[in-house]
C-alpha positions in Angstrom: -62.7 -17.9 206.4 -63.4 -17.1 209.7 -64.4 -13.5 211.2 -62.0 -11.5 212.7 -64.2 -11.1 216.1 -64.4 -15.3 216.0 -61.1 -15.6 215.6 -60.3 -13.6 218.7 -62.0 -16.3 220.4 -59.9 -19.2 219.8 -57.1 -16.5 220.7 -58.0 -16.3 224.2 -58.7 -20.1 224.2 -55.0 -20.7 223.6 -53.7 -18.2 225.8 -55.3 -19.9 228.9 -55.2 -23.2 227.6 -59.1 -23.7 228.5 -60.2 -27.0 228.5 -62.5 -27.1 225.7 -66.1 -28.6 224.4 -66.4 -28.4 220.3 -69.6 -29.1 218.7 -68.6 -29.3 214.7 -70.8 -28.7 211.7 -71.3 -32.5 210.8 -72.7 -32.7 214.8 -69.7 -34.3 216.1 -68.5 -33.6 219.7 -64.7 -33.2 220.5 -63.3 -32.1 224.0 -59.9 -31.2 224.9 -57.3 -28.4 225.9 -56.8 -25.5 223.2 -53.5 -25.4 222.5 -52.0 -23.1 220.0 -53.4 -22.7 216.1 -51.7 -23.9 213.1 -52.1 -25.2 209.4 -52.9 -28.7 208.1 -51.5 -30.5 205.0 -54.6 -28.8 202.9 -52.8 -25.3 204.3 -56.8 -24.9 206.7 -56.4 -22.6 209.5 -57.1 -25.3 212.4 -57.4 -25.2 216.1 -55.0 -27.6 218.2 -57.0 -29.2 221.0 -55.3 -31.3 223.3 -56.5 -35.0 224.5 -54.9 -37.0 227.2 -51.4 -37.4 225.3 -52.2 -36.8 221.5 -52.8 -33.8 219.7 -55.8 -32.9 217.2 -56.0 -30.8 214.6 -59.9 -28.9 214.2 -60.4 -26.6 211.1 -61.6 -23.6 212.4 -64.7 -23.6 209.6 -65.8 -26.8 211.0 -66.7 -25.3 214.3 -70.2 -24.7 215.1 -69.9 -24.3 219.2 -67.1 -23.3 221.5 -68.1 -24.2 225.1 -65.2 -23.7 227.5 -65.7 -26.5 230.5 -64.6 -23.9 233.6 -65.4 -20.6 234.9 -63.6 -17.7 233.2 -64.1 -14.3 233.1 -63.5 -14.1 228.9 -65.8 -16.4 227.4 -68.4 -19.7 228.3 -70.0 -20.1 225.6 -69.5 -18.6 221.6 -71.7 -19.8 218.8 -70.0 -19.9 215.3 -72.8 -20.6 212.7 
């Protein structure tokens, strides 16, 4: 389960619809526009990213890094284990 102060994170994220670099756990990179938050099959809190015209579910405990790709006054960079 993710912390409370983490989870605030991926709330701003959506709000501006930021475009998005995710480093996962397993090492994997995904980029794309944060989109909203919702639950998979498996009921996992997961962040919805955003690439060209498809959607992709990322569960939130598989995050490592958030890097958002612009200049924002909220967040660059937030490190999640």
């Amino acid at each position: 389960m993710l912390k409370c102060d983490l989870h605030d994170y991926i709330e701003i994220v959506c709000l501006y619809h930021y475009p998005l670099q995710l480093t996962l756990s397993s090492g994997a990179v995904l980029t794309g526009t944060a989109v909203t938050t919702r639950y998979n099959d498996q009921r996992q809190e997961c962040l919805v990213i955003k690439q060209n015209a498809s959607e992709q579910l990322v569960v939130l405990d598989d995050i490592a890094l958030l890097e958002v790709t612009v200049a924002n006054p909220h967040l660059q960079q937030v490190r999640f284990k």
